[in-house]
Each structure stands twice: as structure tokens, then as C-alpha cells.
N, CA, C and O atoms as CSV, one atom per row, in Angstrom:
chain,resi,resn,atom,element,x,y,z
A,1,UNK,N,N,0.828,-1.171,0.000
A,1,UNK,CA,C,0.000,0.000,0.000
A,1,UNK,C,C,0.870,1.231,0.000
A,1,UNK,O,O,1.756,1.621,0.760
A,2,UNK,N,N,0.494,1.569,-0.767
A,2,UNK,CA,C,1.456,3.193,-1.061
A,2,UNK,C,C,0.585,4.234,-0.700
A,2,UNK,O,O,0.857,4.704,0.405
A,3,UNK,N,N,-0.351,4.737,-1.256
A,3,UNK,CA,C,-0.774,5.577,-1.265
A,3,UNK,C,C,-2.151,5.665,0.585
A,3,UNK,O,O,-2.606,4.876,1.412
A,4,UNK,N,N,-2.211,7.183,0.267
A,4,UNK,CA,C,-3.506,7.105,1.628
A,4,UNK,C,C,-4.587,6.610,1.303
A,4,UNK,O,O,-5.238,5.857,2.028
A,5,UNK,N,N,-4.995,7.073,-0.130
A,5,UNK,CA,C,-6.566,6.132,-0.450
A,5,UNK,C,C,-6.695,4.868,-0.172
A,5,UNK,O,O,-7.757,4.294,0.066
A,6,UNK,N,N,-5.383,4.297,-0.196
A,6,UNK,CA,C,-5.080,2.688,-0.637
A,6,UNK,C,C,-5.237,2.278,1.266
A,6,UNK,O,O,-5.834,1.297,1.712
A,7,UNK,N,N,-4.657,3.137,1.932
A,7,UNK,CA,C,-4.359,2.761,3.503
A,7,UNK,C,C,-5.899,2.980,4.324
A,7,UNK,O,O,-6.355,2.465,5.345
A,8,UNK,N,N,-6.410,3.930,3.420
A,8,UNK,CA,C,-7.551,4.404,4.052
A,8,UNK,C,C,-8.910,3.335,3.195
A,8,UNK,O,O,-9.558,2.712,4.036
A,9,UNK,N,N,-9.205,3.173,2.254
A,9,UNK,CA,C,-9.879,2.246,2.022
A,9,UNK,C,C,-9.310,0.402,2.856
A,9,UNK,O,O,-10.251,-0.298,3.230
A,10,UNK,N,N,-8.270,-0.010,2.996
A,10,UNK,CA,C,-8.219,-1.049,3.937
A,10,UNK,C,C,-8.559,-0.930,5.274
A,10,UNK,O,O,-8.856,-1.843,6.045
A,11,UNK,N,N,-8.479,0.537,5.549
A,11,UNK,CA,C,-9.197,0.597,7.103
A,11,UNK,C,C,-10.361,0.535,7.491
A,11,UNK,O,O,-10.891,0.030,8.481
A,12,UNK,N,N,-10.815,1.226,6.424
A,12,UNK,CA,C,-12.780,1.377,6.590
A,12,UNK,C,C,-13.080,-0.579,6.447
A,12,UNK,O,O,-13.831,-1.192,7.205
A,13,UNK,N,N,-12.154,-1.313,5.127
A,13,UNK,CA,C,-12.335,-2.666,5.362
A,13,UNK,C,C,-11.996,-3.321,6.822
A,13,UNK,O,O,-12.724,-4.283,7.067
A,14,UNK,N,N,-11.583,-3.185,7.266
A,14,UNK,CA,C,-10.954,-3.879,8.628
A,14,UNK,C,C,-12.073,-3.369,9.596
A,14,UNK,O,O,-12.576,-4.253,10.289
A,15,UNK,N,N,-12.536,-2.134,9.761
A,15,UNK,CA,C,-13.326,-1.320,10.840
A,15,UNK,C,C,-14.425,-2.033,10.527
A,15,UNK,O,O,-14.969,-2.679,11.422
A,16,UNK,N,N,-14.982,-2.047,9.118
A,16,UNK,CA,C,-16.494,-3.019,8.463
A,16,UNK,C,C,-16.891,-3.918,9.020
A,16,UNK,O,O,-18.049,-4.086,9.404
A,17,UNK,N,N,-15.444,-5.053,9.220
A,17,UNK,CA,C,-15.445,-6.194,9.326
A,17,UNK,C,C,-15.799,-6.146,11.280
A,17,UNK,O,O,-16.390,-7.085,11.813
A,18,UNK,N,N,-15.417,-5.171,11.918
A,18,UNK,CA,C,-15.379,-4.695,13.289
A,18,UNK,C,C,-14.475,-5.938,14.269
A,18,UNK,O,O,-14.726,-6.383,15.389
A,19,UNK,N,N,-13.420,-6.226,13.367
A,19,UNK,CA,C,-12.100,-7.004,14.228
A,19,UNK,C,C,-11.357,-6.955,13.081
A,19,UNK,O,O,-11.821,-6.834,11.947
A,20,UNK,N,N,-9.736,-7.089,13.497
A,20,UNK,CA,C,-9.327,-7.418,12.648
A,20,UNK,C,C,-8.197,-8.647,13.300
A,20,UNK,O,O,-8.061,-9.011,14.468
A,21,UNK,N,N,-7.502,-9.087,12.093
A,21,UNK,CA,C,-6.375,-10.078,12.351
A,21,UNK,C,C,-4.311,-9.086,12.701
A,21,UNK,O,O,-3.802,-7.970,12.605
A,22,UNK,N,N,-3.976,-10.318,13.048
A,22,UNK,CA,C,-2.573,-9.729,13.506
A,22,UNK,C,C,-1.627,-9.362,12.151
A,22,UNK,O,O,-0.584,-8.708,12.140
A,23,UNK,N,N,-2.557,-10.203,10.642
A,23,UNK,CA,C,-1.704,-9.348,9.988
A,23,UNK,C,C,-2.424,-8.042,9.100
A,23,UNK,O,O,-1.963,-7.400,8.157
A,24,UNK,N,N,-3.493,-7.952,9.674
A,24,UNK,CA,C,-4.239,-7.010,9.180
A,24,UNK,C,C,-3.718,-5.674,10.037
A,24,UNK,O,O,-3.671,-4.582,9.472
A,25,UNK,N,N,-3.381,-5.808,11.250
A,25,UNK,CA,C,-2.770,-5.005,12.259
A,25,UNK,C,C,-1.032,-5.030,11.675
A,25,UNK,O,O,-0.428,-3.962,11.779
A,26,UNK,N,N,-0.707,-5.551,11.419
A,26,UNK,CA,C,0.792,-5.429,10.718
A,26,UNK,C,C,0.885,-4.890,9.610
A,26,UNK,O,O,1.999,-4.481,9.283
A,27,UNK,N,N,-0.266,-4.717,8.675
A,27,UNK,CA,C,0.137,-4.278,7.176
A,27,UNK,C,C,-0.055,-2.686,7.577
A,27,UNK,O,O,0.687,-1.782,7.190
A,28,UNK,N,N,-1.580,-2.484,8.712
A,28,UNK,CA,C,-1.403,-1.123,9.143
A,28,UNK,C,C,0.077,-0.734,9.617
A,28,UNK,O,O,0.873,-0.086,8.937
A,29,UNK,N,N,0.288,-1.198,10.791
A,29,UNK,CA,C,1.942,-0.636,11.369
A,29,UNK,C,C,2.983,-0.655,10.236
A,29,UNK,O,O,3.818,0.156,10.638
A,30,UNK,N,N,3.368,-1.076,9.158
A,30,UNK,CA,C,4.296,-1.195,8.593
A,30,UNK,C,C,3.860,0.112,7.761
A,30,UNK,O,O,4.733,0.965,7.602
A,31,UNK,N,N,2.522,0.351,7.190
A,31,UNK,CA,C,2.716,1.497,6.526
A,31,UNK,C,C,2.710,2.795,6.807
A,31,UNK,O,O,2.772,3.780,6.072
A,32,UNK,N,N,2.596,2.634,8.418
A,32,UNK,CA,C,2.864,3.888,9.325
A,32,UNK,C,C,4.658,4.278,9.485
A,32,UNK,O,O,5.305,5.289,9.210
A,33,UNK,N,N,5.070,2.796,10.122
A,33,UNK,CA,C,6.490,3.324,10.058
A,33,UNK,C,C,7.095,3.370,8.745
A,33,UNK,O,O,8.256,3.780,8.739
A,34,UNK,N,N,6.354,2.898,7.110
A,34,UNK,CA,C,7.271,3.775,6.307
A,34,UNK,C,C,7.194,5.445,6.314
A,34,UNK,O,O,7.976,6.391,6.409
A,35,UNK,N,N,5.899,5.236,6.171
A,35,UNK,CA,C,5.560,7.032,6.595
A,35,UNK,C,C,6.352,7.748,7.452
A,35,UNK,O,O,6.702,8.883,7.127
A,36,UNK,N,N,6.772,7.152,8.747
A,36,UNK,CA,C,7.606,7.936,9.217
A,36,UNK,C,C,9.107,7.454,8.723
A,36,UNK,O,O,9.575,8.459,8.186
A,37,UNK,N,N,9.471,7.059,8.696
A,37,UNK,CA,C,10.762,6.882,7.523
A,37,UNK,C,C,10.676,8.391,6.661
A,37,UNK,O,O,11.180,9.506,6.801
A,38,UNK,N,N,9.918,7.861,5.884
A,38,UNK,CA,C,9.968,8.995,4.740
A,38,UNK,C,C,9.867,10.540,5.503
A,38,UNK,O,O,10.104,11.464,4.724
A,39,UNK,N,N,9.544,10.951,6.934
A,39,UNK,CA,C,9.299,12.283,7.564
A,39,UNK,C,C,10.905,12.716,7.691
A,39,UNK,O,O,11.512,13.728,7.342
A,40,UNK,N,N,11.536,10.820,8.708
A,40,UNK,CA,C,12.522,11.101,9.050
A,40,UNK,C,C,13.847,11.705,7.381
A,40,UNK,O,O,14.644,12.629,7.213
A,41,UNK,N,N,13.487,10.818,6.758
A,41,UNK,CA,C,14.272,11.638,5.375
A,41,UNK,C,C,14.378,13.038,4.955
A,41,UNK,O,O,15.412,13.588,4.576
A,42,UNK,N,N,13.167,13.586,5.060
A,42,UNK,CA,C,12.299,14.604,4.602
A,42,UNK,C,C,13.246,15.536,5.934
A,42,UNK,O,O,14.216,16.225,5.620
A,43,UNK,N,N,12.941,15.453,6.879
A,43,UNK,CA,C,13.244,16.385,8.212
A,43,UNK,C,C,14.802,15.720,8.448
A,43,UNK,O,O,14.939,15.494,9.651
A,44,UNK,N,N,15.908,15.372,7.738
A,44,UNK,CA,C,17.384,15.502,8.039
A,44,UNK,C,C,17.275,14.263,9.008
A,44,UNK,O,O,17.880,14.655,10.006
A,45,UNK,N,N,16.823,12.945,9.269
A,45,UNK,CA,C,16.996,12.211,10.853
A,45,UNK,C,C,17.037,13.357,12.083
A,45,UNK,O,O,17.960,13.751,12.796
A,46,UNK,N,N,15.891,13.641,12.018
A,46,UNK,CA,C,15.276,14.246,13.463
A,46,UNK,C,C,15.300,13.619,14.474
A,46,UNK,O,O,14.415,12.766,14.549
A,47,UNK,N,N,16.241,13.726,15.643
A,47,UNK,CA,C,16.102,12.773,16.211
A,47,UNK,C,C,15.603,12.374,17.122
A,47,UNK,O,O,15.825,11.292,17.666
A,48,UNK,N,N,14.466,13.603,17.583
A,48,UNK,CA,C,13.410,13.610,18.338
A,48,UNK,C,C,11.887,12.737,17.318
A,48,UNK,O,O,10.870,12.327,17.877
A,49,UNK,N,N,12.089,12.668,16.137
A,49,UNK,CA,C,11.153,11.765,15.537
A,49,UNK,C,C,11.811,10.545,15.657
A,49,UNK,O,O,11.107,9.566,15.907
A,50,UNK,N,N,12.725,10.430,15.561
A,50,UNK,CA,C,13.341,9.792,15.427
A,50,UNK,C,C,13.441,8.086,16.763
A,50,UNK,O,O,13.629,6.873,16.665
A,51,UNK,N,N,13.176,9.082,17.825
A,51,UNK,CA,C,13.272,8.904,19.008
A,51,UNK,C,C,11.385,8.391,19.132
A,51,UNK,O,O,10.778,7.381,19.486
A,52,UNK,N,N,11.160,9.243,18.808
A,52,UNK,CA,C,9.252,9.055,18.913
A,52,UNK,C,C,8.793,7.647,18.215
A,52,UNK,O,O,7.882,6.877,18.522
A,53,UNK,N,N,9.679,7.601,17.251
A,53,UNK,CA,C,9.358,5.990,16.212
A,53,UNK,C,C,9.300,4.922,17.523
A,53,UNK,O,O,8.356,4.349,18.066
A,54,UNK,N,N,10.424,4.924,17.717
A,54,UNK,CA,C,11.204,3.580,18.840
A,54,UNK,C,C,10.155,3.644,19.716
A,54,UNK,O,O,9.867,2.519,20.125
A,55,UNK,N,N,9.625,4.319,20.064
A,55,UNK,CA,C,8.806,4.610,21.492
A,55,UNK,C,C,7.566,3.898,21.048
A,55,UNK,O,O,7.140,3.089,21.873
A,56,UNK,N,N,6.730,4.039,19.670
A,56,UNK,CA,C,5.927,3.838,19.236
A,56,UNK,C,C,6.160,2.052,18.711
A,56,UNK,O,O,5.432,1.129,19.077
A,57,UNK,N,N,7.272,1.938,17.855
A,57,UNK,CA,C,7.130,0.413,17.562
A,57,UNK,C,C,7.354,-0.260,19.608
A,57,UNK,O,O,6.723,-1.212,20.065
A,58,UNK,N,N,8.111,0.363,20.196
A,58,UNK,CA,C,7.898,-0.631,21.399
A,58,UNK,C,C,6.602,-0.668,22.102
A,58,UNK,O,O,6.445,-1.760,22.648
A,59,UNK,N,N,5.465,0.275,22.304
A,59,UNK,CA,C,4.381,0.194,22.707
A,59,UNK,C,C,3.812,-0.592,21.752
A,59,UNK,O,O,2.757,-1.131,22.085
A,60,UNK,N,N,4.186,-0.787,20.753
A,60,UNK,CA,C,3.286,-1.199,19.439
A,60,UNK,C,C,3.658,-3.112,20.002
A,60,UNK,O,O,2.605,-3.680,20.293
A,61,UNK,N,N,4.710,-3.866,20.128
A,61,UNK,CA,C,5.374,-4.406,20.589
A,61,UNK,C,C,4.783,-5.349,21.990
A,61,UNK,O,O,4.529,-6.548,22.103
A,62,UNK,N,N,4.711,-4.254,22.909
A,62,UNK,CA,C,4.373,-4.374,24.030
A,62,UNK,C,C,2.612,-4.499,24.153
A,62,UNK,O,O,2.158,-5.110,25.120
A,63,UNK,N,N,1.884,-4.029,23.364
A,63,UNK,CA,C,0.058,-4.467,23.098
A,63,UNK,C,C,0.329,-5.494,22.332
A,63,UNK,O,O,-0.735,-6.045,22.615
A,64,UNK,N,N,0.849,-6.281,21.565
A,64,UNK,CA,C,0.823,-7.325,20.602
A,64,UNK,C,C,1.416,-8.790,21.863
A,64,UNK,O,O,0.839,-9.817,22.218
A,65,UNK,N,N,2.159,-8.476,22.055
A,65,UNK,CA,C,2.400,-9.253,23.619
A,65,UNK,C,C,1.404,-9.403,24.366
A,65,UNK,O,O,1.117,-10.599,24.398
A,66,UNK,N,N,0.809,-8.865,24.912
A,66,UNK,CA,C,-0.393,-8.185,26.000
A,66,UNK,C,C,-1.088,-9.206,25.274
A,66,UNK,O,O,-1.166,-10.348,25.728
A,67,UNK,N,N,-1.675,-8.829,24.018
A,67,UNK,CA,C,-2.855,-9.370,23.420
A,67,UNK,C,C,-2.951,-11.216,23.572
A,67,UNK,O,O,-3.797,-12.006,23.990
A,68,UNK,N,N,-1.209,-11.347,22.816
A,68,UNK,CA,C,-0.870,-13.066,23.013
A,68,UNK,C,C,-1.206,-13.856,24.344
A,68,UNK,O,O,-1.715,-14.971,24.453
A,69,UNK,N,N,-0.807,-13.026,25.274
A,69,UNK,CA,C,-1.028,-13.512,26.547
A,69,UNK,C,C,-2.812,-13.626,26.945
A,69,UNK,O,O,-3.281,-14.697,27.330
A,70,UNK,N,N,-3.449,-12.700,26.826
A,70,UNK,CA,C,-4.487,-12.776,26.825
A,70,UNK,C,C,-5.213,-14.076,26.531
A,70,UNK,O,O,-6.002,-14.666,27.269
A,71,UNK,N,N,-4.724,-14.473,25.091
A,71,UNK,CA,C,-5.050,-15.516,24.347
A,71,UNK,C,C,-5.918,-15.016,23.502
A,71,UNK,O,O,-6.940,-15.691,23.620
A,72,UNK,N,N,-6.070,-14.169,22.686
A,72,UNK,CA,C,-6.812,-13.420,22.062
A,72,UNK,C,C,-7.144,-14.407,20.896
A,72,UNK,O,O,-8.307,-14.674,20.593
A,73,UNK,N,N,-6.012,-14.955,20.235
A,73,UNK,CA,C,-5.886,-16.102,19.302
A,73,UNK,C,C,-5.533,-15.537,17.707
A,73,UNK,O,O,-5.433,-16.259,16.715
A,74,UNK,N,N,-5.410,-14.385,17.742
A,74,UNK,CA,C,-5.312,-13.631,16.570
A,74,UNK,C,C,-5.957,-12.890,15.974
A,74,UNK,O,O,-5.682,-12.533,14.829
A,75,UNK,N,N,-6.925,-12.515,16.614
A,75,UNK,CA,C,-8.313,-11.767,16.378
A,75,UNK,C,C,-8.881,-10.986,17.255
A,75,UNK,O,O,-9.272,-11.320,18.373
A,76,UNK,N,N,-8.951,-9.663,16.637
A,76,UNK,CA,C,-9.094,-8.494,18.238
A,76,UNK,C,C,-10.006,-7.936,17.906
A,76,UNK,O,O,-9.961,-7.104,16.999
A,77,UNK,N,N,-11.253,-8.291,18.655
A,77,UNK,CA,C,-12.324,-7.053,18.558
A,77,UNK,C,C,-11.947,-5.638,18.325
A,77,UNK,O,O,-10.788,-5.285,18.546
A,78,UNK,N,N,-12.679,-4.949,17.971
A,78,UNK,CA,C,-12.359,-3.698,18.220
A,78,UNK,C,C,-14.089,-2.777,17.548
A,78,UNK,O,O,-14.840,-3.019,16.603
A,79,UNK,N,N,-14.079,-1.735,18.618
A,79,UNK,CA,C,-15.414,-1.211,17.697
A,79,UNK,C,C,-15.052,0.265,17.234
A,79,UNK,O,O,-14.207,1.109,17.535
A,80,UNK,N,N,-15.839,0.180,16.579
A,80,UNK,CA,C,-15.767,1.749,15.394
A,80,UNK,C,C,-17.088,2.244,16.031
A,80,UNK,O,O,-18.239,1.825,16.156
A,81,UNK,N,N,-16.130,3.698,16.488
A,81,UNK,CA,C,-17.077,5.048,16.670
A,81,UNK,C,C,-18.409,5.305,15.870
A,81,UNK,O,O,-18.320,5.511,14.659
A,82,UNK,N,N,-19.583,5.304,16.460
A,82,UNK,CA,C,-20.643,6.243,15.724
A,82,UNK,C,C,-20.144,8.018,15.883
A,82,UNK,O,O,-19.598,8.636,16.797
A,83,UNK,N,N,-20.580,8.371,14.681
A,83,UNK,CA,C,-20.291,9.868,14.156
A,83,UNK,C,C,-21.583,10.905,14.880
A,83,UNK,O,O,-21.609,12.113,14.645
């Protein structure tokens, strides 16, 4: 997925579906941290973004753990906001 239409139409799919899977949750995270990749390029290795990434894949890290333990089984509820 490159583009936002492309990231944003798989989300409204995943939210539809109102759970998603661990690699449905991975294709999201991966196209977040290219995004920030490409900031960090863009902004010289900032290294306060830079710093913010790490923080983010380890919380990111640390709920995916959480979840295993749980026994969730690979499949995480989740509900989507009414507007």
C-alpha cells in the first residue's frame, strides 16, 4: 500500500469487518512506520522523531504481547465510533 486512499480504504475494510487479524494489524503498522521513515528523510533524521518511532514500535510491541497472553488467538475485537 502506497498511497492514503489505498491505507484508508483497507481501514474502513478492517473497521467493516469490526475485528481485525494480527496481519491485518501489521500491514497497518508497517505502513505507518514507512511514513515515518519517509518524515525522518524529509526532516534531516530528526532525532526527536526519530526517538518518537522507537517509542511507538515498542508500545506497538508491548500491546501485541499483552494481546498473546491474553489468548486473544489472533483476532481483536475492536469497535468503530458512531459519528
Amino acid at each position: 500500500m502506497n498511497s492514503y486512499q489505498e491505507i484508508n480504504t483497507f481501514i474502513n475494510h478492517v473497521y467493516g469487518e469490526n475485528r481485525f487479524s494480527n496481519d491485518e494489524f501489521q500491514t497497518i503498522f508497517h505502513y505507518a512506520n514507512h511514513k515515518f521513515d519517509t518524515l525522518l528523510t524529509q526532516f534531516d533524521k530528526n532525532q526527536e522523531l526519530a526517538d518518537f518511532q522507537q517509542s511507538i514500535n515498542h508500545t506497538v510491541q508491548l500491546m501485541q504481547n499483552s494481546l498473546e497472553k491474553i489468548g486473544q488467538n489472533g483476532d481483536i475485537k475492536c469497535e468503530q465510533k458512531i459519528k
